[in-house]
C-alpha angles and dihedrals in degrees: 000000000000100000090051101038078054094049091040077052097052098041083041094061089054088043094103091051095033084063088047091052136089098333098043088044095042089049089051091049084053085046099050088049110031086059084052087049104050098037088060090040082056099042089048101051090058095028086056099061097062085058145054117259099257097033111139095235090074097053091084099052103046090041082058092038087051098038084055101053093037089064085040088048082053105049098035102024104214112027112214099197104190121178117189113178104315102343128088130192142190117200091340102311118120106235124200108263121227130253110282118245114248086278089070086236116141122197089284084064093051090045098051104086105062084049086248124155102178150342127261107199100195084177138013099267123229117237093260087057092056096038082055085044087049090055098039096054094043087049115105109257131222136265096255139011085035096176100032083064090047096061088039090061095049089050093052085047085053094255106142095146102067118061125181121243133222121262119264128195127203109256118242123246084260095049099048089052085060102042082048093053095043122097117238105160084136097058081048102067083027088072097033104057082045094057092050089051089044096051089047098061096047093052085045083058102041101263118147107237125248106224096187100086094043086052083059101054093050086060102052090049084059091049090050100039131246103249103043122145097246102047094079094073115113117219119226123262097019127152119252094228092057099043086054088052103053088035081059091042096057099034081058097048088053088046085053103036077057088048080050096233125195112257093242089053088054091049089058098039092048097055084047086059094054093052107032094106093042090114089075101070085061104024110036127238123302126041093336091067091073102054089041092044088050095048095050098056094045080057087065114114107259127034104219131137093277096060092045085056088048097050093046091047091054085047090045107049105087087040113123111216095239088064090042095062103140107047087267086132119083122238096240092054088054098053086042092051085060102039085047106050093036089060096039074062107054084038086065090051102254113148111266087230087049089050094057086049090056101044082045097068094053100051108114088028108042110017137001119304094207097038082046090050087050090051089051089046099065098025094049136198085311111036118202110290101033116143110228140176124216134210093262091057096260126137121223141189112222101228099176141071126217117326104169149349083254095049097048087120107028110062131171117276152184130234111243097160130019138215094273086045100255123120113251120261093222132024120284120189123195124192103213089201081069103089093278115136125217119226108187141344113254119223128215111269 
């Protein structure tokens, strides 16, 4: 352990200004300017109804209102603008709300009639869009499908840039306790495996990328916890390029939740992992990913300690160790090369617990030993997803990670199969720590 109790010293030292780094930068700069945003968003809409819609007296403040979302459109790509009672976000930052006008309504208010909620900017508009968007949302609505004619009425001005969101209210003490309490391991890999699609098409189509939800994923997937049962679910209709990277972001998260990484450390690796294969969507598959993927992400706004992990990570993770003597890998590569290639394998369909036994035989040679004992040491002798078949003649799925030094061996399942052949009509778990003996490993047929 010494060589990676020396590299976790080394990043652990930079942790505090790591965390003040590009995020957090990044974050101040949404914050500056989403209050400018909003508070001219907010100025506009009652301004807008004293004068007519092309009076002069409107041009400086929409040029400024414009000007404001084109640098945020740049920096973030798509602005999601979301106001809920008296707080307003953007991308999920919560931005400073403008004064409220002698009515005591706030932006929510303004938005409200037309059973709005928020604003989506696909595309920095041009003045004559929110002049249109200025119109539209002063109009009177409808009596019903308030929003759906909304949209409608954007379209017909030529705003197709600019789409209406639903309506969000803040959750009760009671509420939040619940929501707290609920499992919902399923929306997270939902969202996740969005946002990676999401960020690969707009680097495909020259976006800059907004770091900050899958940050946030990242750290759900923390709160909840990695390995958790019900992450290894797969949604339908998923690509198969998003589904890889999260796959590679949590199997990273459990490897360095066994090297006992710091948290901060996790939060930066993790976003690393969403974003390892993003060369592709420039670059093409093979060799070229990684100095696409690499350049891409040195494009990003900032230059601090957490994007230059990000970018070496990108350029690391296909490095074998024997080319790496020296330290001149970086300790996240090194993690990705594992979690990569361990899930390309079980991609292929090839068996979780035959996947360990291949990259087994290349530690030392291929990728880090210790980094490779840490891995074992969360994902056990049956990694999630291994088929097994018990004593009794069931078949069983393995669902959990590492409990426990005792259950190495002996993780949660589910039933696929059961003893007369047929797969089960409702969910049966089986914890294989509960006197249930396993009989063989299944492979993949």
């Amino acid at each position: 352990m010494d060589e990676l109790a020396q590299a976790q010293a080394t990043l652990g030292r930079s942790i505090d200004r790591a965390r003040a780094g590009e995020d957090p930068q990044l974050a101040g700069i949404v914050r500056e300017k989403g209050e400018q945003m909003v508070g001219l968003l907010f100025g506009l809409l009652r301004m807008s109804r004293s004068y007519a819609p092309e009076n002069p007296a409107l041009n400086q403040p929409i040029g400024e209102l414009t000007s404001t979302i084109a640098r945020l459109v740049g920096l973030l790509g798509a602005l999601q603008l979301v106001a809920v009672e008296e707080q307003v976000y953007l991308n999920e930052i919560r931005v400073r709300t403008p004064q409220q006008g002698k009515d005591g309504k706030g932006l929510a208010a303004e938005l409200a009639p037309h059973m709005v909620g928020g604003l989506t900017f696909t595309s920095a508009p041009s003045e004559q869009q929110m002049r249109s968007l200025l119109q539209c949302l002063n109009a009177r609505p409808p009596a019903e499908r308030q929003r759906a004619a909304l949209r409608q009425a954007l379209i017909a001005r030529g705003v197709d840039n600019i789409e209406p969101a639903v309506i969000h209210r803040l959750k009760t003490a009671g509420e939040a306790e619940r929501a707290a309490d609920k499992v919902e391991a399923k929306t997270v890999v939902t969202r996740g495996v969005e946002l990676v699609e999401d960020t690969w098409e707009g680097v495909a189509e020259g976006r800059r990328m907004n770091i900050l939800p899958l940050r946030r994923v990242v750290t759900d997937l923390l709160e909840l916890h990695p390995g958790h049962d019900q992450l290894w679910w797969n949604p339908p209709g998923a690509s198969a390029h998003g589904l890889h990277s999260f796959r590679v972001c949590q199997y990273s998260l459990i490897l360095a939740e066994g090297a006992s990484l710091s948290v901060g450390l996790r939060q930066d690796l993790g976003v690393a992992a969403l974003l390892h294969d993003i060369g592709v969507a420039r670059g093409g598959g093979g060799e070229p990913h990684i100095r696409a993927g690499s350049l891409t992400l040195l494009q990003q706004p900032g230059f601090h300690e957490g994007k230059v992990r990000r970018v070496l990570a990108a350029f690391d993770h296909h490095r074998q160790i024997v080319e790496t003597v020296g330290g001149r890998s970086t300790l996240f590569g090194r993690i990705l090369h594992i979690a990569d290639d361990y899930d390309n394998l079980v991609r292929s369909g090839t068996s979780p617990s035959q996947a360990i036994g291949s990259i087994s035989g290349g530690a030392g040679i291929r990728y880090d030993p210790v980094l490779f004992q840490a891995f074992i040491n969360r994902m056990g002798k049956y990694p999630p997803g291994t088929l097994l078949k018990l004593e009794d003649g069931r078949i069983v799925r393995t669902l959990s990670v590492v409990r426990s030094t005792e259950t190495f061996a002996q993780p949660r399942a589910m039933v696929v199969r059961g003893a007369d052949g047929k797969p089960p009509t409702a969910a049966i778990p089986v914890d294989l720590a509960q006197g249930v003996t396993i009989a063989s490993v299944v492979l993949p047929a």
